[in-house]
N, C-alpha and C positions, 0 to 999 in steps of 0.2 A: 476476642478480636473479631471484625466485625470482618466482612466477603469483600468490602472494596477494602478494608484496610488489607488484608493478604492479597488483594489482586495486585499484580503490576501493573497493569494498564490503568487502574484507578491512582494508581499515588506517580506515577511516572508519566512522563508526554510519548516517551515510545520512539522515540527519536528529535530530530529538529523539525519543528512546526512550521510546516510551509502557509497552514490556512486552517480554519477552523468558523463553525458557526455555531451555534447553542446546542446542534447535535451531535454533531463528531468532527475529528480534526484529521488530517491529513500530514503526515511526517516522511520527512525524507531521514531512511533508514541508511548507516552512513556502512557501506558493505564495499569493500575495493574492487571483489570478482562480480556484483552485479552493479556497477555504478548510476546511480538514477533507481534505486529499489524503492519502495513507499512503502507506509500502510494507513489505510482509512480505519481509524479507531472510532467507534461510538462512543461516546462521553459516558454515556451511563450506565453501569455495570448489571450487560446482559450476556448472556453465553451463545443463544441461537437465536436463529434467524425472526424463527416463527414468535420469540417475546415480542419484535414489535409490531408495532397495528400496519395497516397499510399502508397509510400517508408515511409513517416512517421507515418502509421496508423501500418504499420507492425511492425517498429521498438518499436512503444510503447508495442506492444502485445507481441515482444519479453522481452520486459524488463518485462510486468507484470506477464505472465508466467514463467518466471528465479523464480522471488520475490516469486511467488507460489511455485516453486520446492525449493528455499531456507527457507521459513517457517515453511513447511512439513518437511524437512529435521533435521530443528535447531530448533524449538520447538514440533515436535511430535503431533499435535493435532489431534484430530479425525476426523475431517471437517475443509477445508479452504473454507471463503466466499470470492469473489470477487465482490467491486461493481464501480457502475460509477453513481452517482446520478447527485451533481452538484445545488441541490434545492436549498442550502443556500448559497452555493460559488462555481458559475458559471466560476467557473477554470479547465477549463477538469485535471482529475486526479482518481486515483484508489484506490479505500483501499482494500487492504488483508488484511483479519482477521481471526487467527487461533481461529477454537469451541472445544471446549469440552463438552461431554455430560451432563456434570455435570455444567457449566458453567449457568452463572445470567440468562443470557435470551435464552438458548437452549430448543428447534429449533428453537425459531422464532429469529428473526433479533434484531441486538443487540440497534437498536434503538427505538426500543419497552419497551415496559414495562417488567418490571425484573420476572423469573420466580419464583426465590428463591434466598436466600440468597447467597452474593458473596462468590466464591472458595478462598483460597489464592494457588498460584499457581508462582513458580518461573517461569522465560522466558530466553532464549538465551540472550547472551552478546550481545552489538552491534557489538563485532568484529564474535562472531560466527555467528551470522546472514549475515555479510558483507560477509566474507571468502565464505560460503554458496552459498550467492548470485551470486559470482563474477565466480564459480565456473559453476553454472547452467546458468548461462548468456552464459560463452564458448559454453556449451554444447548446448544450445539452439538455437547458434549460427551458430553450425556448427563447433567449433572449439575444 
């Protein structure tokens, strides 16, 4: 069995695909306590940062800081996290994840132990979050 066949992020989209280019695609990860969560996946099965070259270390930073200015934007939260772990699926990729104060595990990290009972809390549509995105992508862009 070959490394993308056992990766999940190679045989899976990783959630619903809000956007995507020839490098990596952008998904709205469908989570009820953080509503509006993403991740910026790279297409191509790499684990750190440092496998790609420059032109494309930047282009991922432009897509994950768009996805930051479109989260803030389209769900309003009070803190965006951004992280790059990779412990359990060694697939370079990113989660944004909109906090709220009041949220399960604020301030510590949502893969921690819960601090109190979950919010119910509505989130952005995938198309408000897309529109959002595609938006702060130009601008991020230069365009």
């Amino acid at each position: 069995m070959s490394v993308a066949d056992a990766c999940q992020l190679c045989r899976e989209a990783g959630g619903n695909i809000l956007w995507q280019d020839e490098l990596c695609r952008l998904v709205l990860v469908p989570d009820a306590d953080y509503p509006g969560s993403c991740r910026v996946i790279w297409k191509r099965h790499v684990a750190e940062m440092t496998d790609l070259d420059t032109r494309e270390r930047r282009h991922l930073m432009s897509v994950v800081f768009a996805a930051e200015a479109a989260v803030r934007r389209a769900a309003r939260p009070d803190k965006v996290n951004l992280a790059s772990l990779g412990n359990m699926v060694p697939h370079l990729h990113w989660h944004i994840i909109p906090r709220w104060r009041d949220d399960r595990h604020f301030p510590n990290p949502i893969w921690g132990q819960a601090a109190r009972p979950a919010t119910t809390r509505s989130g952005p549509s995938g198309e408000a979050l897309r529109s959002a995105f595609v938006e702060a992508l130009a601008e991020e862009q230069g365009g």
